[in-house]
Biopython code that builds the backbone (N, CA, C, O; Angstrom):
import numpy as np
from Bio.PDB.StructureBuilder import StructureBuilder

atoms = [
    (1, "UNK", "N", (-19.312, 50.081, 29.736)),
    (1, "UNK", "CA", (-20.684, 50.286, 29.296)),
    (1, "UNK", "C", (-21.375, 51.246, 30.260)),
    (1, "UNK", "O", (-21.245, 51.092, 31.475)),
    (2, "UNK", "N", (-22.060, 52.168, 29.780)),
    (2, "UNK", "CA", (-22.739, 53.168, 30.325)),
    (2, "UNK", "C", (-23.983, 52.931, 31.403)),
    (2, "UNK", "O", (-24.823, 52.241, 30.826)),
    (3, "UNK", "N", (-24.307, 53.173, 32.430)),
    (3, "UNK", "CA", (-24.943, 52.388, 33.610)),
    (3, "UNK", "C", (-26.820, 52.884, 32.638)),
    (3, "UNK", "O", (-27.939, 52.783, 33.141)),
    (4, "UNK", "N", (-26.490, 53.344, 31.316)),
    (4, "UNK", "CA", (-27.959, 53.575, 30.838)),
    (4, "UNK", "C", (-28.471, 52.279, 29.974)),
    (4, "UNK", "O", (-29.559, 51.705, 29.923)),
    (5, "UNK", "N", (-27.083, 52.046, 29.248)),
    (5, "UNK", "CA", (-26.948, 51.396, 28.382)),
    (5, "UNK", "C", (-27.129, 49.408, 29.665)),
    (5, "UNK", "O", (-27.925, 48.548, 29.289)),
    (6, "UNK", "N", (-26.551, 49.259, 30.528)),
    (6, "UNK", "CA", (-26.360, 48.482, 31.147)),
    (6, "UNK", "C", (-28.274, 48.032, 31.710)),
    (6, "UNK", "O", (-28.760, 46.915, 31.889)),
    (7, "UNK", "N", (-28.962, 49.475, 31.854)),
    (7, "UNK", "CA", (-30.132, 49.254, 32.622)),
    (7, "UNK", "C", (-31.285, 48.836, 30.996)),
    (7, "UNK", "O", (-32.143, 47.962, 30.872)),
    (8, "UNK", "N", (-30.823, 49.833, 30.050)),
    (8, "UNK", "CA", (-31.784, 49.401, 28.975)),
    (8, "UNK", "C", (-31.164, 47.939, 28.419)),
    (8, "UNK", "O", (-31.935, 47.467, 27.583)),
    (9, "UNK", "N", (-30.286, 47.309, 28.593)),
    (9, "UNK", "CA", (-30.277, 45.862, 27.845)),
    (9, "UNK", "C", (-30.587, 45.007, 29.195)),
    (9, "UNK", "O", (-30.456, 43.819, 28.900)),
    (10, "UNK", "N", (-31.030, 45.187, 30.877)),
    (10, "UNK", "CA", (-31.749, 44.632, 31.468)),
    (10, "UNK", "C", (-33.099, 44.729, 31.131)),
    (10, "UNK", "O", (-33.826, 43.787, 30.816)),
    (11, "UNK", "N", (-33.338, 45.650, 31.193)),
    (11, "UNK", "CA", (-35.100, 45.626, 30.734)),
    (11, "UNK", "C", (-35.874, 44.670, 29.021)),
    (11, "UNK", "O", (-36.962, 44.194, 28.698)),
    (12, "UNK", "N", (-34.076, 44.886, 28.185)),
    (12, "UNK", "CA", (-34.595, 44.281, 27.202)),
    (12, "UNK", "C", (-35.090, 42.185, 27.672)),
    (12, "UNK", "O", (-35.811, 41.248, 27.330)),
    (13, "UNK", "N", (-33.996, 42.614, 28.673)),
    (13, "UNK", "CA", (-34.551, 40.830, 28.630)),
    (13, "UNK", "C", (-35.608, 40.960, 29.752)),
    (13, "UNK", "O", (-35.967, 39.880, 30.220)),
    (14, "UNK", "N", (-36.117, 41.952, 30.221)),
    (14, "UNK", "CA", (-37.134, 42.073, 31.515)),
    (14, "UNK", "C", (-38.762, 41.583, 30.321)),
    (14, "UNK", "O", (-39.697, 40.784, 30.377)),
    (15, "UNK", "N", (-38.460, 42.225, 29.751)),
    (15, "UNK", "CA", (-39.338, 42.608, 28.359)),
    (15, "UNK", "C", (-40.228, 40.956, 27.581)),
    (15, "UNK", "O", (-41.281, 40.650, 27.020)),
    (16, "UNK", "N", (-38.981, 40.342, 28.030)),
    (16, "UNK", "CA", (-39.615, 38.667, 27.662)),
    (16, "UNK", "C", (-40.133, 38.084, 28.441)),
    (16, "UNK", "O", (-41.089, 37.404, 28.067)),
    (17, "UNK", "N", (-39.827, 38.072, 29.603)),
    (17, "UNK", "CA", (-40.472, 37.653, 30.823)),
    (17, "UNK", "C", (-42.182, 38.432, 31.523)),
    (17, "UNK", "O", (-42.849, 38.105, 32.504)),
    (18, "UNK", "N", (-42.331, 39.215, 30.781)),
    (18, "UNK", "CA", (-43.755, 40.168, 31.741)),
    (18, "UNK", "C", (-44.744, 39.064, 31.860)),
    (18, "UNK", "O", (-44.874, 38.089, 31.120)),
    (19, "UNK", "N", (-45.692, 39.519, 33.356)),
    (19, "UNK", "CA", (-46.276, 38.414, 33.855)),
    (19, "UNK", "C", (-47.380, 38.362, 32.525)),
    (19, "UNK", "O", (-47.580, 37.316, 31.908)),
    (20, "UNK", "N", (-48.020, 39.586, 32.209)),
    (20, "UNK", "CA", (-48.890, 39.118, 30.610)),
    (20, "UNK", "C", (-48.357, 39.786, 29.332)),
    (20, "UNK", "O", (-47.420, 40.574, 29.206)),
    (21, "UNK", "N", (-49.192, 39.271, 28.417)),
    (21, "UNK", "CA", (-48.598, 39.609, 27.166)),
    (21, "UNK", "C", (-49.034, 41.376, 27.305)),
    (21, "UNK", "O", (-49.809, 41.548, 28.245)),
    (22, "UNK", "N", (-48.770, 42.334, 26.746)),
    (22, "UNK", "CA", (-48.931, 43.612, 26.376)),
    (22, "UNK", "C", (-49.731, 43.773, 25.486)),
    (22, "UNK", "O", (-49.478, 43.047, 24.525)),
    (23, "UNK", "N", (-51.110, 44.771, 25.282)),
    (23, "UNK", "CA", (-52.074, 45.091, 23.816)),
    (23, "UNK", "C", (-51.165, 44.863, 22.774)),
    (23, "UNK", "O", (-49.974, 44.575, 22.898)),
    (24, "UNK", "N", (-51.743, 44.996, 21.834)),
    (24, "UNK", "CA", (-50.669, 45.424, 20.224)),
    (24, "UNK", "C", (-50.323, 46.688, 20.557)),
    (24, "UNK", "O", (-49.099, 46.740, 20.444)),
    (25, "UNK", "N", (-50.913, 48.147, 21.044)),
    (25, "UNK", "CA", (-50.325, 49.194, 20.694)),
    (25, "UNK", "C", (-49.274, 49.131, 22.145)),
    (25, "UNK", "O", (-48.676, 50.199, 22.274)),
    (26, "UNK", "N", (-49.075, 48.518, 22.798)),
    (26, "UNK", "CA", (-47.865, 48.486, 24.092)),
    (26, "UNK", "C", (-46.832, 47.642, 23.563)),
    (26, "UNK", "O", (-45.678, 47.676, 23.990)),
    (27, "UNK", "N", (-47.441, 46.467, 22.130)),
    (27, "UNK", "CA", (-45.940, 45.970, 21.917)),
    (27, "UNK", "C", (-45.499, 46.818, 21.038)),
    (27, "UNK", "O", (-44.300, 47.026, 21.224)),
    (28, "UNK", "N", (-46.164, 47.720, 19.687)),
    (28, "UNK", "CA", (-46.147, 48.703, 18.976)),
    (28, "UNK", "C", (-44.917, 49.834, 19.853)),
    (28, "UNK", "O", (-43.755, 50.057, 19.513)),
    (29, "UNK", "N", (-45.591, 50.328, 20.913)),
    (29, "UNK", "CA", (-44.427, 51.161, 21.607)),
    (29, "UNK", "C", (-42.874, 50.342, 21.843)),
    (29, "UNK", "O", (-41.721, 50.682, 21.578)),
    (30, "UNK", "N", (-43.541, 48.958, 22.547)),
    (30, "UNK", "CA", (-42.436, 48.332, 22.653)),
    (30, "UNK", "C", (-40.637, 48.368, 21.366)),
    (30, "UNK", "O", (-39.407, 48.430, 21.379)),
    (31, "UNK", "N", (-41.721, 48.282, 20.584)),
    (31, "UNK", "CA", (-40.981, 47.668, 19.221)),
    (31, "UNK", "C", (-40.165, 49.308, 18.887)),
    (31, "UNK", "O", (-38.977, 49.523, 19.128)),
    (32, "UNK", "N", (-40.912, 50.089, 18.428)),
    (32, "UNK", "CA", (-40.259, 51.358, 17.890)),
    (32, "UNK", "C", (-39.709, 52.293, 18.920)),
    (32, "UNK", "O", (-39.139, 53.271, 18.436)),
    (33, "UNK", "N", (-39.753, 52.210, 20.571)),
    (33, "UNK", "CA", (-38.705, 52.839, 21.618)),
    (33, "UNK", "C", (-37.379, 51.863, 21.453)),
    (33, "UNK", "O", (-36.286, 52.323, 21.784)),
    (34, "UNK", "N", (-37.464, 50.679, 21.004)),
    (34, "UNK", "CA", (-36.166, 49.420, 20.752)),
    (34, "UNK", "C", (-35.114, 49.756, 19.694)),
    (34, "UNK", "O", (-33.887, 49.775, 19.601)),
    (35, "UNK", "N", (-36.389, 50.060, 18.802)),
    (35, "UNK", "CA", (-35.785, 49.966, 17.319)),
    (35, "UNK", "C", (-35.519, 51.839, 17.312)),
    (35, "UNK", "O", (-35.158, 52.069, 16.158)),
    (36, "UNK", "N", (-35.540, 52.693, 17.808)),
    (36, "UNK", "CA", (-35.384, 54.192, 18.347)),
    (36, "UNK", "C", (-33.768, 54.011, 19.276)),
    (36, "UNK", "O", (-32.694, 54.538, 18.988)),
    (37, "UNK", "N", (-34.016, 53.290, 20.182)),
    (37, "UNK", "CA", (-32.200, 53.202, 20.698)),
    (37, "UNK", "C", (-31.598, 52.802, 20.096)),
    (37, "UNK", "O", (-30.479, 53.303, 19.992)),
    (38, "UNK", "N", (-31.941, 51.674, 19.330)),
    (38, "UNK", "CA", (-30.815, 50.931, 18.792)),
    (38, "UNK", "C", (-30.029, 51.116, 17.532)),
    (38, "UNK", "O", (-28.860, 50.866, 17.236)),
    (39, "UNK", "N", (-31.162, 51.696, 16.807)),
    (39, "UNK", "CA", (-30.877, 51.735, 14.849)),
    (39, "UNK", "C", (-30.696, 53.237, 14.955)),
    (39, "UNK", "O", (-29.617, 53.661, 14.541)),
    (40, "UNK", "N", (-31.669, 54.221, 15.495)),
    (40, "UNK", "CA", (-31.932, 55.362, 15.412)),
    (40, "UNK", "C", (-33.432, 55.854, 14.411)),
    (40, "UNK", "O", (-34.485, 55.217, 14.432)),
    (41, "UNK", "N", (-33.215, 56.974, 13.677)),
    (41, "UNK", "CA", (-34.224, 57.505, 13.037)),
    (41, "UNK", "C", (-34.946, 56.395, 11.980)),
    (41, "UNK", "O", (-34.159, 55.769, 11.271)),
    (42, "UNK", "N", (-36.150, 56.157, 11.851)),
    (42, "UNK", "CA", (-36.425, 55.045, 10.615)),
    (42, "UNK", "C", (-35.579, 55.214, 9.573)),
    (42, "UNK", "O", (-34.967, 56.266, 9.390)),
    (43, "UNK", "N", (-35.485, 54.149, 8.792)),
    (43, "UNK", "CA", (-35.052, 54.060, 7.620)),
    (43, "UNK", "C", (-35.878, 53.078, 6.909)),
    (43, "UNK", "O", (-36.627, 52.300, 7.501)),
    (44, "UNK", "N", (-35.739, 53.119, 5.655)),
    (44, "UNK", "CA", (-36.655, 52.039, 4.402)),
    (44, "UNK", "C", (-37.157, 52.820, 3.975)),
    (44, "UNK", "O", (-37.039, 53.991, 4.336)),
    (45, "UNK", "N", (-38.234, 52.215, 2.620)),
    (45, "UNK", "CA", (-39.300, 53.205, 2.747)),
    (45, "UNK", "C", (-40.661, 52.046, 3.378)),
    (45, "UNK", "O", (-40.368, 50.894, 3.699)),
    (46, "UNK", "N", (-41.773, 52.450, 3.454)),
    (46, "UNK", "CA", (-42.787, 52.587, 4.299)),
    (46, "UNK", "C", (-43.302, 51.754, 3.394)),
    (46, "UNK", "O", (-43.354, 52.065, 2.204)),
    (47, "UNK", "N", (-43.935, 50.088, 4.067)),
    (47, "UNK", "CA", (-44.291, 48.615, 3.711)),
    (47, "UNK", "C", (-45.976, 49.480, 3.058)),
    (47, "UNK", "O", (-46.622, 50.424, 3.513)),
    (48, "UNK", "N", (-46.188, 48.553, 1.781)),
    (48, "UNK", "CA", (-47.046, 48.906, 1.318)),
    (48, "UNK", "C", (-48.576, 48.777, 2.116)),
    (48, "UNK", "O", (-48.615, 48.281, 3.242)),
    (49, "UNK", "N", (-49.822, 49.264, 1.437)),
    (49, "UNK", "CA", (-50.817, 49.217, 2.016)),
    (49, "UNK", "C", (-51.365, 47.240, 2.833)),
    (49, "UNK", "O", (-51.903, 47.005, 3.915)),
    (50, "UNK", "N", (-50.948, 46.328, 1.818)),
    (50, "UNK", "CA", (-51.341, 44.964, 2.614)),
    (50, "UNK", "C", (-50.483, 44.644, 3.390)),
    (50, "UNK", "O", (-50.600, 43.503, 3.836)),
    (51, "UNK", "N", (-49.462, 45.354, 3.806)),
    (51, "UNK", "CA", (-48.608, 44.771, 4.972)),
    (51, "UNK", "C", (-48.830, 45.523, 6.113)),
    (51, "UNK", "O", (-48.155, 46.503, 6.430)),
    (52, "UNK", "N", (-49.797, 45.065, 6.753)),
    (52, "UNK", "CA", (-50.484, 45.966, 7.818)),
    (52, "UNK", "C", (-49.642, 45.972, 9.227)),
    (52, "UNK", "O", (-49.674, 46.848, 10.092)),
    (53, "UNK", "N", (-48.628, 44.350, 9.220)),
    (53, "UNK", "CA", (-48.037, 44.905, 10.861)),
    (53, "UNK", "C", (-46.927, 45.302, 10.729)),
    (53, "UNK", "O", (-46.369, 45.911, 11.642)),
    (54, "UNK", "N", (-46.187, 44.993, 9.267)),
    (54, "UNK", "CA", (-44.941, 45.788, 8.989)),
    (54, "UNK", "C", (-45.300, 47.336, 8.824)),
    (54, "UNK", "O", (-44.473, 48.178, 9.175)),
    (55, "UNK", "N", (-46.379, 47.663, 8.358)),
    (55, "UNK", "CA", (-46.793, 49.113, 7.986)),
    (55, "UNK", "C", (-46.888, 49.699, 9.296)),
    (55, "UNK", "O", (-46.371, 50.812, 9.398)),
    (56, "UNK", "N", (-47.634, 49.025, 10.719)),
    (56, "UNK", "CA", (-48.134, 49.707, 11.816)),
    (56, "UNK", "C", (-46.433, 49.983, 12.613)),
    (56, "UNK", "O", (-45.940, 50.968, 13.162)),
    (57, "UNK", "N", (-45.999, 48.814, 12.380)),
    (57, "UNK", "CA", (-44.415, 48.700, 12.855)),
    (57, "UNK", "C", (-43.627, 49.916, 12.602)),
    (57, "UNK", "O", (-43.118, 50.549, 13.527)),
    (58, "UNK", "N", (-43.500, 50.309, 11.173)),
    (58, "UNK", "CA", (-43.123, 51.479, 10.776)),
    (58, "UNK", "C", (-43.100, 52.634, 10.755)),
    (58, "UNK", "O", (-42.256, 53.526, 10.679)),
    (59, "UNK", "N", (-44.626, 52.488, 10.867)),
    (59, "UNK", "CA", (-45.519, 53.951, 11.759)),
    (59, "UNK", "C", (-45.073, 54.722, 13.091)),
    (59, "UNK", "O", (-44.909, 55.876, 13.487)),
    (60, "UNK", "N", (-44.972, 53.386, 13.552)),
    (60, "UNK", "CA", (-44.680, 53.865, 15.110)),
    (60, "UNK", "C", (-43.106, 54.281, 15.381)),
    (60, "UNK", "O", (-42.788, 55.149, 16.195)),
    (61, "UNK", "N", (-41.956, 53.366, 14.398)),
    (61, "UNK", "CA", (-41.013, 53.855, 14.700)),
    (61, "UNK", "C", (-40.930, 55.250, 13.875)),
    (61, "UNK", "O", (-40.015, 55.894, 14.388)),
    (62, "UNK", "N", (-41.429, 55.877, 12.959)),
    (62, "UNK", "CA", (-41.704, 56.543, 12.303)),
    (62, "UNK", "C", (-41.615, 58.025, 13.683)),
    (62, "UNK", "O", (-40.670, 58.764, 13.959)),
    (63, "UNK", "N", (-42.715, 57.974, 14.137)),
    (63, "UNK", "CA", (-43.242, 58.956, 14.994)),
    (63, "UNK", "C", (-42.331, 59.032, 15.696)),
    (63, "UNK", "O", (-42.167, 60.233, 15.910)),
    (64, "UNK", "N", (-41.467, 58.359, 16.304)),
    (64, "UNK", "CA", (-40.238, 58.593, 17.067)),
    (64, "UNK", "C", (-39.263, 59.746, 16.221)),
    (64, "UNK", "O", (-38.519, 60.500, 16.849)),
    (65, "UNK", "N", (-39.328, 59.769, 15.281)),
    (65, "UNK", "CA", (-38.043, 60.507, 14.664)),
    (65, "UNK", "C", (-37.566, 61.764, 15.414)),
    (65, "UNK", "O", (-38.440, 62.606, 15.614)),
    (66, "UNK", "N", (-36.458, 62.003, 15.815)),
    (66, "UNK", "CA", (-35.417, 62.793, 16.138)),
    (66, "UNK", "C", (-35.060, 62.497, 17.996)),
    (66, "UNK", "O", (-34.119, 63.016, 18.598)),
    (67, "UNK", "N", (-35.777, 61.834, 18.420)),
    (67, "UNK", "CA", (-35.701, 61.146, 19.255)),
    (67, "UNK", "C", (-34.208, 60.458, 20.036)),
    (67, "UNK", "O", (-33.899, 59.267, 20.023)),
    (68, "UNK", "N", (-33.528, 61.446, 20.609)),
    (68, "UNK", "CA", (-32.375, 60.512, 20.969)),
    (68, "UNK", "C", (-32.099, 59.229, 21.191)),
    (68, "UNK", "O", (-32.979, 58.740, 21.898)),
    (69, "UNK", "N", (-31.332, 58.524, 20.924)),
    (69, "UNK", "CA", (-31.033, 56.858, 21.576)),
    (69, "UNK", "C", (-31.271, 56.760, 22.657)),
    (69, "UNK", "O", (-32.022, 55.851, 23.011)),
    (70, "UNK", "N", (-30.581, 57.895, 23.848)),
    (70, "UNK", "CA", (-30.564, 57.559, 25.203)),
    (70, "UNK", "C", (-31.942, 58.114, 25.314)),
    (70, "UNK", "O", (-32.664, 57.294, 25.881)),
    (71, "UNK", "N", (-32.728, 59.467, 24.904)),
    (71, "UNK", "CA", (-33.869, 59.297, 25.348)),
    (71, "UNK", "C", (-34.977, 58.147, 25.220)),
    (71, "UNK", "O", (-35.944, 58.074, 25.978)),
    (72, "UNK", "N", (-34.663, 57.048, 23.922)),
    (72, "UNK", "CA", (-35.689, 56.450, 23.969)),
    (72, "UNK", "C", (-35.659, 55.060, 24.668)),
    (72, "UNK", "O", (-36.440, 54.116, 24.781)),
    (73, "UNK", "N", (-34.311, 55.389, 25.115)),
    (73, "UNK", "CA", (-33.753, 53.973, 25.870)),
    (73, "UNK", "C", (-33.863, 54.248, 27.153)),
    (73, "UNK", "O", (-33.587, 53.207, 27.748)),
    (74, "UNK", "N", (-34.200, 55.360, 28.151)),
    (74, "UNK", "CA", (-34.709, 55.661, 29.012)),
    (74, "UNK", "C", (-36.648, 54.888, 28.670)),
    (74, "UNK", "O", (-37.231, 53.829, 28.902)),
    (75, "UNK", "N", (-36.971, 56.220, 28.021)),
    (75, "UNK", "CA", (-38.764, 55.670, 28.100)),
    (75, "UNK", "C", (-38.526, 54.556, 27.884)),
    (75, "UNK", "O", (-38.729, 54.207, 29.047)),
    (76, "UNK", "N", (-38.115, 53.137, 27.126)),
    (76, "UNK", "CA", (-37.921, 52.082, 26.741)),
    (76, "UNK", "C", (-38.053, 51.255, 28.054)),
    (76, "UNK", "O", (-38.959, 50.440, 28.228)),
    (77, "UNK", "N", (-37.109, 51.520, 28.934)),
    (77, "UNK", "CA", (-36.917, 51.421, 30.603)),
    (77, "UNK", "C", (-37.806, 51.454, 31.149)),
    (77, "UNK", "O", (-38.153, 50.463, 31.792)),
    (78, "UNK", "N", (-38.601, 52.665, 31.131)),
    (78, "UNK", "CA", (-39.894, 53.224, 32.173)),
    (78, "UNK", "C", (-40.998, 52.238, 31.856)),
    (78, "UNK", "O", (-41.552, 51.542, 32.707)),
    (79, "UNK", "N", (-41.321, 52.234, 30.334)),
    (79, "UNK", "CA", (-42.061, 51.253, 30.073)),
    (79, "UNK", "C", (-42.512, 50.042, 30.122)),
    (79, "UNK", "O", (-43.649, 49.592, 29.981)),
    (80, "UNK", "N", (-40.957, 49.291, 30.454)),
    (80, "UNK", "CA", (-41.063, 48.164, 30.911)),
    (80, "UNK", "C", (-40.899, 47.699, 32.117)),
    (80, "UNK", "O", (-40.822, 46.582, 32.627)),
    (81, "UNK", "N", (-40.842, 49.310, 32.646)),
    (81, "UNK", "CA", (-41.153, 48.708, 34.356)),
    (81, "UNK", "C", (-42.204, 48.962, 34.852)),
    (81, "UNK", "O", (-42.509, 48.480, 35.943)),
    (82, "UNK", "N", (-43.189, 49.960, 34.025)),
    (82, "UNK", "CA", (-44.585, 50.119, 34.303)),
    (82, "UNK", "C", (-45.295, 49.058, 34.314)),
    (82, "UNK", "O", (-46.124, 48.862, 35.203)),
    (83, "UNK", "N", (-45.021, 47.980, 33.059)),
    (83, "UNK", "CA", (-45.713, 46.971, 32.479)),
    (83, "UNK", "C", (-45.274, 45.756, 33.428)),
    (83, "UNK", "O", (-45.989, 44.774, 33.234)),
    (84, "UNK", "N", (-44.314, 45.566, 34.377)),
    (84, "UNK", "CA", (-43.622, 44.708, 35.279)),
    (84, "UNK", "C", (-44.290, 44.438, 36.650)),
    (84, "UNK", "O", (-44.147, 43.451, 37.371)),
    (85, "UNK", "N", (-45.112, 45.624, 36.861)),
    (85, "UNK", "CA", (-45.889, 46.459, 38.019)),
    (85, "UNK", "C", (-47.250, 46.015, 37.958)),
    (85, "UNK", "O", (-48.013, 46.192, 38.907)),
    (86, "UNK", "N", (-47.642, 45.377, 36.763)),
    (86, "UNK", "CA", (-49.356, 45.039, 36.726)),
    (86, "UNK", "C", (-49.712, 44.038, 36.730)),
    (86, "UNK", "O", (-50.921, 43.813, 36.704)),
]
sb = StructureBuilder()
sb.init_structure("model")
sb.init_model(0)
sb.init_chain("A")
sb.init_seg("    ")
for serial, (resi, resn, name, xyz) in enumerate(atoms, 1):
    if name == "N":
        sb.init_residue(resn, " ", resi, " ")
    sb.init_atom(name, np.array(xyz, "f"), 0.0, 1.0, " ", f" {name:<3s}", serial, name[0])
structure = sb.get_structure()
């Protein structure tokens, strides 16, 4: 396993533990830099207008598109060591 791959599935479990919870738009990043390494580019189509946290969910992984795995599994990293720090 790749020492990137080894550091982003530490942070994933760093990620459950933070001393507070994160805004919505820090778990928002959270969620679509995750779902950006792991799955890659979105796929589905896009949760209708009353599904507002599946829709925001989507959004965000959305905006990621073309986004490498390892790049977003790096920021994925950074992020959750910024958020580890406060």
């Amino acid at each position: 396993m790749s020492d990137l791959k080894a550091r982003f599935e530490q942070a994933v479990a760093e990620s459950k533990q933070l001393p507070a919870k994160p805004d919505n738009m820090t778990l928002l990043k959270i969620y679509s830099l995750f779902k950006q390494a792991t799955v890659g580019d979105v796929q589905g189509d896009r949760p209708g207008m009353t599904d507002f946290v599946n829709r925001a969910k989507w959004d965000a992984w959305k905006d990621l598109k073309g986004k490498s795995s390892e790049e977003a599994m790096q920021s994925y990293i950074d992020l959750i060591e910024s958020l580890k720090n406060k």
